[in-house]
Each structure stands twice: as structure tokens, then as C-alpha cells.
C-alpha positions as CSV (number, residue, x, y, z in Angstrom):
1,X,0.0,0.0,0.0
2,X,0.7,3.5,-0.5
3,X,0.8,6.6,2.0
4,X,-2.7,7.9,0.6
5,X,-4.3,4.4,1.1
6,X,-6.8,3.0,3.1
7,X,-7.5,-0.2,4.3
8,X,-11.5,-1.0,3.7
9,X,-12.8,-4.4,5.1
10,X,-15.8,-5.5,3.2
11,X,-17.9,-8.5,3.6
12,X,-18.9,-10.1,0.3
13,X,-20.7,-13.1,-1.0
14,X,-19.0,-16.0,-1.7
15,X,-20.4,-15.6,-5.4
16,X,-18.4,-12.1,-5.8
17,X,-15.4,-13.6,-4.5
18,X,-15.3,-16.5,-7.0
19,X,-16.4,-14.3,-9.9
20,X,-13.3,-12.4,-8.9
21,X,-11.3,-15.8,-8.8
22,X,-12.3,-16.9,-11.9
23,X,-11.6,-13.5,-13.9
24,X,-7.7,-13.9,-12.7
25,X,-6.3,-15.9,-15.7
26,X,-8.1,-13.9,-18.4
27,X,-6.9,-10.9,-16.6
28,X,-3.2,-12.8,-16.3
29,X,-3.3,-12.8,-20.0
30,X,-3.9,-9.9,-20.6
31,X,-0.9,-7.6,-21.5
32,X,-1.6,-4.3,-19.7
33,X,-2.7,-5.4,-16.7
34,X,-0.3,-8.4,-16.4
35,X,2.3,-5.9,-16.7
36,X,1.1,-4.3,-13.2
37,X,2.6,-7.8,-11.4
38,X,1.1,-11.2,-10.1
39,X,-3.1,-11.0,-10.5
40,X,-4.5,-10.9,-7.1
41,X,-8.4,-11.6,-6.2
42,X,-7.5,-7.9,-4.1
43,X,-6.1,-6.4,-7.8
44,X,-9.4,-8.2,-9.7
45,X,-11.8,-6.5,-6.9
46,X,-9.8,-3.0,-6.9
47,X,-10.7,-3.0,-10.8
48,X,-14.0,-4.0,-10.3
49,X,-14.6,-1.0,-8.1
50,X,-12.7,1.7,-10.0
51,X,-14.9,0.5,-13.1
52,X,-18.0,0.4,-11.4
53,X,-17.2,3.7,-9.4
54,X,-16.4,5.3,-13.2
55,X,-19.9,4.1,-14.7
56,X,-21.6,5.1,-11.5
57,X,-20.1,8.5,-11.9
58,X,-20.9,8.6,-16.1
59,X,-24.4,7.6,-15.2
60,X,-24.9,10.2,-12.4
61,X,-23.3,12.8,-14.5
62,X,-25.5,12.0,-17.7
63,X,-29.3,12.0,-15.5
64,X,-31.3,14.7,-15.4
């Protein structure tokens, strides 16, 4: 971790956790990210909520 992070505990279904697991060698194959080091279920969920948090934010930005 960095100086400017956090540590967040979060409880989360078993079924998130294993979609996480199973996304790990697609993700391993992958150039760009396999470039950023070994592919963690923590690195697979820290995407998952920086992409989510970015459509969240487009959708929010985009109502009414």
C-alpha cells in the first residue's frame, strides 16, 4: 500500500469472491494489466470498483 491508502474491510458473498477468482487468468493474459505484477483476487476486486465507481459517476453525470 501506499501513504494515501486506506484499508477497507468488506464482507462479500462468496459468489463475488469467486467471480473475482475466476476472472484472474483472463486478466493474467492480458498484456496491460499483467504488466502491473502477479493478479491478485484484491487487484481483480480493486478494478472492479474503480470500473464500477467510473460508470456510476458517467451515469450520475449523464441523469437529469
Amino acid at each position: 500500500m501506499t501513504r494515501n491508502d486506506v484499508q477497507i474491510v468488506l464482507r462479500l458473498p462468496k459468489v463475488i469472491r469467486d467471480r473475482a477468482d475466476a476472472l484472474i487468468p483472463s486478466l493474467e493474459s492480458n498484456p496491460t494489466i499483467a504488466a502491473l505484477g502477479k493478479v491478485t483476487r484484491s487487484k481483480v476486486l480493486r478494478l472492479a470498483l474503480v470500473r464500477g465507481l467510473e460508470v456510476l459517476e458517467s451515469e450520475a453525470r449523464a441523469e437529469p
